[in-house]
N, C-alpha and C positions, 0 to 999 in steps of 0.2 A: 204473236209475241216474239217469236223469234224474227223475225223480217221486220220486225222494228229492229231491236238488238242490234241486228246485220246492217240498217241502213245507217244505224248512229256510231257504230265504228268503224264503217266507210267513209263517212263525215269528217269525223275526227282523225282519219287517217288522211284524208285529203288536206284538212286544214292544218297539219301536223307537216308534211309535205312541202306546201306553199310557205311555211313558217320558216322553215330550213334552208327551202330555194334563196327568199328574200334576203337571208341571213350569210348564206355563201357570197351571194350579190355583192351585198353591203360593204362584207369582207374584202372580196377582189378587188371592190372599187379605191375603198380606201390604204389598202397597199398600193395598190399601184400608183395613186395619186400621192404616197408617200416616198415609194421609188422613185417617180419622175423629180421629184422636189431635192432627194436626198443624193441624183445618180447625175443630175443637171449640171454638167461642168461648164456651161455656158451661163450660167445667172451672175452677171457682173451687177445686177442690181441687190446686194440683202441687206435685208431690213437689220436694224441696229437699235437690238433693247436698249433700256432704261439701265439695267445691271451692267451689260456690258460698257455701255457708256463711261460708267462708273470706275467699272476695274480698270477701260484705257485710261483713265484722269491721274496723271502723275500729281500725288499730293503735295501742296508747297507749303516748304519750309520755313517757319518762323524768323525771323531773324533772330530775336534770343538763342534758336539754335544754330544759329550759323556764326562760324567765327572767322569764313572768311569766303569772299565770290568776284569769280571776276564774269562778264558777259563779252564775249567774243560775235563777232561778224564772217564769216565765212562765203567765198564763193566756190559754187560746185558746178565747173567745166565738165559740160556734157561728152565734152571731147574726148576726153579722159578716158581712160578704157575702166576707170575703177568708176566710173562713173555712169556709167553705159548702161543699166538696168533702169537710169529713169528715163529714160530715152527712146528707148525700144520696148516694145515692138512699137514704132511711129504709124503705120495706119494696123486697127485693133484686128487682132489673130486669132481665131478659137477661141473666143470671147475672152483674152486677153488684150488689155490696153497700156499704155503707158500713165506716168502718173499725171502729166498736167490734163492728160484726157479723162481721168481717173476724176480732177478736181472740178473740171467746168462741168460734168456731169453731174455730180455732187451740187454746183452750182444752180445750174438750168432746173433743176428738181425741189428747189427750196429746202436743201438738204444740209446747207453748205453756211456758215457768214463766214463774209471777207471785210479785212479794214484796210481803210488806205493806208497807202504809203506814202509817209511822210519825211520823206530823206534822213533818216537817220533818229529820228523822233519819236518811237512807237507807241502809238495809245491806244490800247483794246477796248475800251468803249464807246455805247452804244452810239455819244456823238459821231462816230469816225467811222462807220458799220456800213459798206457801197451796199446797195440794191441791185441783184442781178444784172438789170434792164441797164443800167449807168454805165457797169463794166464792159457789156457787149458793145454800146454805142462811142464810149470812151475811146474802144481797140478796133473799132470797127468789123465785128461778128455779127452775121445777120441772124434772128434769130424771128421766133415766130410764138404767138399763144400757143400753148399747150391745153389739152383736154382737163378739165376740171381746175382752171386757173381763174382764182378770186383776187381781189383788191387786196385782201389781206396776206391771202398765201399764193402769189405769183407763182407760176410754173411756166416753161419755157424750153421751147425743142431748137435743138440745134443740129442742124447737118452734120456727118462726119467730115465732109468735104472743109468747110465753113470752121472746124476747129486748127488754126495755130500750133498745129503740136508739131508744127516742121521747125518753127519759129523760134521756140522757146530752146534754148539750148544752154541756157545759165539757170542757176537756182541761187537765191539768198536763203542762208539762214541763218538764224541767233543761237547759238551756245552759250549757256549759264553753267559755268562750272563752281560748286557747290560742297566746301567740305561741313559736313555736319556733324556738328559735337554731338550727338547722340547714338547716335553710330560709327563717332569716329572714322569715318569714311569719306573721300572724295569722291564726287558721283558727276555725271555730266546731266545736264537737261536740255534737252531740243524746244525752245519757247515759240517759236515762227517759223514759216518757211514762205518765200516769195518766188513766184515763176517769172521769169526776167525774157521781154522780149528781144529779139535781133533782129531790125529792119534797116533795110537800105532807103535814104530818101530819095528825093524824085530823079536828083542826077547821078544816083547807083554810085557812090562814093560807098566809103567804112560803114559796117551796119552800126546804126547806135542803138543802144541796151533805153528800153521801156522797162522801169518794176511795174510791175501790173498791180497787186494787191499782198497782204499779209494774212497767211493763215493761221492761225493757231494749229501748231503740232499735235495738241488732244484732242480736237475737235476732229482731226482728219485719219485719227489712231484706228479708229475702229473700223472706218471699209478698209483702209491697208491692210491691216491684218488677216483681211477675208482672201485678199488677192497672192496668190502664189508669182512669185520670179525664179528665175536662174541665171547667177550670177557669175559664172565660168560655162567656157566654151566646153572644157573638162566632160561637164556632166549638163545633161540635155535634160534631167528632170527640174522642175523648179523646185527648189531645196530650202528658200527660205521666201518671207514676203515679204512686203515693204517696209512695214515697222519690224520685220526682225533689222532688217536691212540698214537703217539706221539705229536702231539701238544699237548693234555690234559696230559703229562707227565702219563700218566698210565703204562709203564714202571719201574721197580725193578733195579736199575744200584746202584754199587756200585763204587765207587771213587777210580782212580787206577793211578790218575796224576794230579796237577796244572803245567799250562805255569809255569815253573821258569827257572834262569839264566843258571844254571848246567845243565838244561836240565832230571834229575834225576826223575825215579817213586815214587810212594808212598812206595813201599818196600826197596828201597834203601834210602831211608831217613830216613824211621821207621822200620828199620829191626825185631824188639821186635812186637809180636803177638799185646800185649796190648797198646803200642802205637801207633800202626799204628792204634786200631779201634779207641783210644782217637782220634787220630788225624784225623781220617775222618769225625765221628762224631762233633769235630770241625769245621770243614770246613764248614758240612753240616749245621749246627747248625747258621754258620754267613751267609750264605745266603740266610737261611729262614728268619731271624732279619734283612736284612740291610735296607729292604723297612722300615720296621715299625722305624727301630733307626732314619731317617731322618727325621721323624715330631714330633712336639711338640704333646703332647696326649692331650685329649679332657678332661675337668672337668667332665665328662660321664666317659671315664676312668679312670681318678687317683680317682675317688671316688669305683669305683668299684674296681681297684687294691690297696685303703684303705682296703676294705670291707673283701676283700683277706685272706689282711696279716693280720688284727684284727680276724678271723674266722681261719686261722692258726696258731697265737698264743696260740688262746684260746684252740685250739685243744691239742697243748703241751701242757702248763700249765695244762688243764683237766688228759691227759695221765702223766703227773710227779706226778701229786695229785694222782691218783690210784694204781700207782707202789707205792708211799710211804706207804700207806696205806696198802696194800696188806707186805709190808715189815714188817712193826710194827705188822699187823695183830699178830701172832702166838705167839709174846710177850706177848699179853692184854690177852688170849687165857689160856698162860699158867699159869695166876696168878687171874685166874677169880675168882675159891674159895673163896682166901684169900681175894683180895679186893673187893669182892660185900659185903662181912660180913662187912667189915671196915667202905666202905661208907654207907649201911643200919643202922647201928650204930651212925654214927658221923650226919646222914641226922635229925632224933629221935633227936638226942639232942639239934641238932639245931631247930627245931620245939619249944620244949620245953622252950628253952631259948626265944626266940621269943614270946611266948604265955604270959611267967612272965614278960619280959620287957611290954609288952604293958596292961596288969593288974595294975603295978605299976607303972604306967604314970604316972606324976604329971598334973595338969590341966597347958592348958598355959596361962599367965596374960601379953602377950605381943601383944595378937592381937585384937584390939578395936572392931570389928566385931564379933567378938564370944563374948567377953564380954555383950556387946546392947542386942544380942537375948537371954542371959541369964538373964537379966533383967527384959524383958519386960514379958518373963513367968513365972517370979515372980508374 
C-alpha cells in the first residue's frame, strides 16, 4: 500500500513539473516575441486600425457652420531648409525613409488610393481613383508581382534603386482655411498633398515639374504619425513626425493658386515678377489678420497700440529734428568767425546797459510795503 502511495506522488510530482516547465516556455516565448515587436525600431511597415483610422479623419464641416473659407494652393520647395524633413533621409536609414518613399510604399502594398491630377480640378472620387500598376508605367518605375497579389487586391514590389525619391523635390498641397461658428475659431485643413516630379528631357535643358497624383491628407495621417523626424540640426533626436510636422505648419510653402471662378494660377493672373509677390504677400498677409480683424481689441490693446504710435511718432519727429540740424549744421559752421565776434560784442553791451539802468533806478513810491519798512528804520 505504501509503494503505491509512493509511485502516485511521484507521478503527480512529475506531471506537476512538466506542467510548470511548459508554462515557463510559453511565458519566455511570448515576451520575447512581445519585446521584439515592441523594442523593433526598424518596422517601417504598421498595421493601421480601424479606430485609429478614425481618430486621424479630420471631421468636416458643415457649411451651415461655416461662415467663411477660403482654399489656398501652396508649393513646398524641397530646397528650403524649413522644408528639408521631407526630403531626407533620400536613400532610407535605420529604417527611416523620406516621405514620397514613405507613399509609393503605401502604394505598392495596396495600402494607399491616389486620384489624378487634374490641373487644378480636384475630384476625389472613385471615377478619378489611378491603379498602382498605371502610376508605375505612367512615371516609368519598374515594378514587379508581389507574393499574395490578386486581381482584386494588387500587390507590388518595387526596388529601392527603382524609387524617384531623388526626383521629387516639389510637393503641392491644398489648404482650406475654415473659421467655424461653432467654436468660433479659425482653423487650417490640410485636404491633399501631391509629389511633383523634376526631370530633364532628352536634350538636358530646365527640368520640368510632372504632378504625379493627389493624396488625401487623412488617408496618409496614420503611417505619418508612426514615423519619427528631426527637424533641426540643433537636436539629433527625432522630436516630432510627419503629421505633427504639418499640423504645426512648419513647412515653407509658397502660394501658387486661390479657388477662383476662371479657375486661373497665381502666374496667370500676375504675370509681372513684382506683382505676383505683392500679391501673395497680400493674401498671405489677410489670412494671418482675419482672426484678429473679427474682435473688438481689449483697452490692454488700444492702449498699447496708443503707446505704439506716440513712440513712433516721436521717433520721426526725433529723426526730422536731426536731419535738419545736421542740414543747417555747415551754415553756422561757415560764419562762425564773424558771428561769435558779433555776438561777444553785442552780449558786453548788453551787460553794460543793464548794469546803468539798474544804478539809475529811481526808488518806487507805489508800493506801501516797501514804504512801512523804510520807515520804521528810520
Amino acid at each position: 500500500m505504501k509503494s503505491i502511495l509512493k509511485i502516485a506522488l511521484a507521478f503527480v510530482a512529475v506531471i506537476a513539473f512538466a506542467g510548470i516547465a511548459l508554462a515557463q516556455e510559453s511565458n519566455s516565448t511570448a515576451t520575447m516575441r512581445r519585446g521584439s515587436r515592441k523594442t523593433d525600431s526598424r518596422d517601417a511597415n504598421p498595421e493601421v486600425t480601424t479606430r485609429m483610422q478614425q481618430r486621424m479623419t479630420t471631421p468636416k464641416a458643415s457649411d451651415a457652420d461655416l461662415s467663411w473659407m477660403r482654399v489656398i494652393y501652396r508649393q513646398l520647395d524641397l530646397t528650403k531648409p524649413a522644408n528639408a524633413p521631407l526630403y531626407f533621409p533620400e536613400p532610407p536609414l535605420n529604417g527611416e525613409e523620406n516621405l514620397f518613399r514613405t507613399i509609393m510604399r503605401l502604394l505598392s502594398e495596396g495600402k494607399l488610393t491616389v486620384y489624378q491630377y487634374l490641373d487644378g480640378r480636384e475630384i476625389f472620387t472613385d471615377k478619378y481613383v489611378l491603379a498602382p500598376k498605371d502610376v508605375f508605367e505612367r512615371f516609368h518605375i519598374e515594378y514587379t508581382q508581389a507574393k499574395g497579389s490578386t486581381e482584386k487586391r494588387p500587390r507590388y514590389t518595387i526596388e529601392e534603386t527603382e524609387v524617384p525619391a531623388d526626383e521629387v523635390l516639389s510637393y503641392y498641397i491644398i489648404e482650406r482655411y475654415e473659421f467655424d461658428n461653432r467654436t468660433n475659431r479659425l482653423r487650417t485643413v490640410i485636404e491633399a498633398i501631391c509629389p511633383v516630379l523634376h526631370r530633364t528631357d532628352e536634350w538636358g535643358m530646365e527640368p520640368l515639374k510632372y504632378p504625379m497624383f493627389w493624396v488625401k491628407f487623412d488617408d496618409l495621417r496614420p503611417y505619418m504619425s508612426t514615423q519619427n523626424i528631426f527637424v533641426t540640426d540643433d537636436n539629433n533626436l527625432p522630436s516630432c513626425t510627419y503629421d505633427d510636422y504639418f499640423l504645426l505648419g512648419l513647412y515653407d510653402g509658397d502660394i501658387i493658386k486661390t479657388r477662383n471662378l476662371r479657375n486661373q494660377s497665381m502666374m496667370q493672373m500676375y504675370p509681372d515678377t513684382e506683382s505676383l509677390k505683392h500679391a501673395r504677400d497680400s493674401i498671405q498677409a489677410s489670412l494671418d489678420n482675419f482672426e484678429r480683424k473679427l474682435w473688438v481689441p481689449s483697452l490692454d490693446e488700444l492702449q498699447a497700440a496708443k503707446e505704439a504710435r506716440e513712440k513712433a511718432a516721436a521717433g520721426v519727429v526725433e529723426t526730422a529734428e536731426t536731419d535738419s540740424a545736421a542740414v543747417e549744421q555747415p551754415k553756422v559752421s561757415a560764419r562762425r568767425s564773424s558771428a561769435t565776434k558779433r555776438g561777444v560784442k553785442k552780449e558786453k553791451a548788453t551787460k553794460v546797459k543793464a548794469k546803468k539802468a539798474k544804478a539809475s533806478k529811481p526808488k518806487s513810491t507805489t508800493s506801501s510795503a516797501t514804504r512801512s519798512v523804510r520807515n520804521r528804520k528810520r
